[in-house]
C-alpha positions in Angstrom: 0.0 0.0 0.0 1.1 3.8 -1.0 2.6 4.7 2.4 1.5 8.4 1.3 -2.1 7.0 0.8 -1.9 5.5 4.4 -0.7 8.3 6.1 -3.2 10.7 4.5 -6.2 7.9 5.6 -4.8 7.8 9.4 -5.1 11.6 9.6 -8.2 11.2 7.7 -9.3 8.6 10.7 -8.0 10.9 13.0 -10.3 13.7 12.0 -13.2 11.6 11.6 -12.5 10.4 15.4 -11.7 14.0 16.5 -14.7 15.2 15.2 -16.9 12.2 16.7 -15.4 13.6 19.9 -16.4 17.0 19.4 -19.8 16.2 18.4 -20.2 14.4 21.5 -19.0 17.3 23.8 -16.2 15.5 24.0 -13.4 17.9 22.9 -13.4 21.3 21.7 -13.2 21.6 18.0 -9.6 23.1 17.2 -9.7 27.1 16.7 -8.5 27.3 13.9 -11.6 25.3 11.7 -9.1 22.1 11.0 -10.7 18.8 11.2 -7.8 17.9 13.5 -5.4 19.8 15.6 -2.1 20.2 14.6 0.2 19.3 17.2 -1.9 15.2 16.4 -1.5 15.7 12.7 2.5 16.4 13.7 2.2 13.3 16.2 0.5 10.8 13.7 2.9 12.1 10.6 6.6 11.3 12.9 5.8 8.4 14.3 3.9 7.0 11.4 0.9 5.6 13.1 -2.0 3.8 12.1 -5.2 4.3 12.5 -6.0 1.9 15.6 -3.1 3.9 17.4 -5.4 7.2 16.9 -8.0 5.9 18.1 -6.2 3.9 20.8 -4.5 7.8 21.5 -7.9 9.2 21.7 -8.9 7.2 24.3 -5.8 7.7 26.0 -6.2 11.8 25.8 -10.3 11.2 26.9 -9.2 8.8 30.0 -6.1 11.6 31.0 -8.8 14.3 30.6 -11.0 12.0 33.4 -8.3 11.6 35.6 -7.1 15.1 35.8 -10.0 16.9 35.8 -11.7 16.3 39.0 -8.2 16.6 40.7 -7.3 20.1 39.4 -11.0 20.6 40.9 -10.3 19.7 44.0 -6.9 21.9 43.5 -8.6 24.9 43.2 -11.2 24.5 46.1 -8.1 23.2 48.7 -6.1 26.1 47.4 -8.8 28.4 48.2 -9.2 26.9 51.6 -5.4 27.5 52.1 -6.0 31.2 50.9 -8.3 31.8 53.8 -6.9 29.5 56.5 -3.5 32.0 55.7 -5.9 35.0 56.0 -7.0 34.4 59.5 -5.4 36.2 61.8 -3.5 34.1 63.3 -3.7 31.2 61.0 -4.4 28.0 62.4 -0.9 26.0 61.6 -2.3 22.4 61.9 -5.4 23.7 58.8 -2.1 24.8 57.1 -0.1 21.6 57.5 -2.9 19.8 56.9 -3.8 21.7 53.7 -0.4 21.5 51.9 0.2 18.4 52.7 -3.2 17.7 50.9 -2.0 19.5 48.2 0.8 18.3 47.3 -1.2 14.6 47.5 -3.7 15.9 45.0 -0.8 16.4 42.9 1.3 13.5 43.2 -2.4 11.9 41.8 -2.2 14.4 38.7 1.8 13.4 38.1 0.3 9.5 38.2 -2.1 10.5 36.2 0.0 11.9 33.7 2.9 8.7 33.8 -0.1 6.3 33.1 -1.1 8.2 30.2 2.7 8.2 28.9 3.0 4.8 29.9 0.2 3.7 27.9 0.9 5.9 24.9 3.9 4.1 25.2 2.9 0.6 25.2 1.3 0.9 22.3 3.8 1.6 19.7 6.3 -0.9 17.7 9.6 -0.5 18.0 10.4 1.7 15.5 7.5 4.0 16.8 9.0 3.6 20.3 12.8 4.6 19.2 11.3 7.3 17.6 9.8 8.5 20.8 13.0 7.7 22.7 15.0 10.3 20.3 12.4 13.1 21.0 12.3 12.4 24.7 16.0 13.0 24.7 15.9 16.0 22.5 13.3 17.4 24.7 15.9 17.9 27.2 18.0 19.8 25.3 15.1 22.9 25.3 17.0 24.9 27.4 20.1 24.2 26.1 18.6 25.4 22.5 17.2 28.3 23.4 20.2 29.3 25.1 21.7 29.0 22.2 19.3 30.7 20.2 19.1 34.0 22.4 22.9 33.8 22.0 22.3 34.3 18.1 24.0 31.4 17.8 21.4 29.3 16.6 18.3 29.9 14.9 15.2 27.7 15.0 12.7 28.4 12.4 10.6 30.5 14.3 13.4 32.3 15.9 15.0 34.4 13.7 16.7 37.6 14.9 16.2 41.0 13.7 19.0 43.2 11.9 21.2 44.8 14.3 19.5 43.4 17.3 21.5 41.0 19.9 20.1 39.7 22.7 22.8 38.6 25.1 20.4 37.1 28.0 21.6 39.9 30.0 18.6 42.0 30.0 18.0 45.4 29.5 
């Protein structure tokens, strides 16, 4: 089969599942009237995947979006309950404890929630999909290093390219 053709029918797939989800209040359609956003037309393109793995990712993005959202819920209330327990004059220290200590358990959940999700993601691609990923995760942690560069003028990204006569040193003005 065309590998072109297949490509073109997975982000075809992707759409169609996309705008399923959308349809069902699912998902907010993407701003910019595409059937599907971009950064899962870039995803499906590198790593080449079919269209069982879109819908297989779909799931995966609907089943984050169900894990995190009640949590970041609960985030905002218990940071709101920390606001005021700080406001009282003087603030009770055991509500505080207790409070952050809540807190920062609510998040641990959303940080699980987020390595299942990249842990299933994971699981389902082949090999060459999963080397693929591998290579990005490691360029990934190069950002800083990059932009550094870049500010320096000493690299330029596509979408980072310096005016004439302008030189940003990182210093500031």
């Amino acid at each position: 089969m065309n590998k072109q053709f297949f490509r073109d029918s997975t982000i075809g797939w992707a759409a169609i599942c996309m705008m399923s989800l959308s349809l069902l209040g699912q998902t907010e359609p993407p701003e910019d009237g595409t059937d599907i956003p971009k950064p899962v037309r870039i995803m499906v393109r590198y790593l080449d995947m079919s269209p069982d793995q879109v819908a297989r990712f779909i799931e995966l993005r609907q089943d984050l979006r169900e894990c995190v959202a009640p949590r970041h819920e609960l985030l905002k209330r218990l940071k709101a309950a920390l606001k005021e327990a700080l406001s009282q004059d003087p603030p009770s220290s055991e509500l505080v404890g207790d409070l952050v200590i809540e807190i920062h358990g609510v998040k641990q959940e959303v940080r699980r929630c987020h390595a299942a999700y990249q842990q299933a993601f994971c699981d389902m691609l082949d090999d060459d999909q999963l080397a693929k990923m591998e290579r990005l995760q490691a360029a990934a942690k190069l950002r800083p290093v990059i932009h550094a560069f870049s500010a320096l003028g000493l690299l330029h990204t596509p979408t980072d390219t310096p005016e004439p006569d302008v030189v940003d040193d990182g210093g500031g003005v």
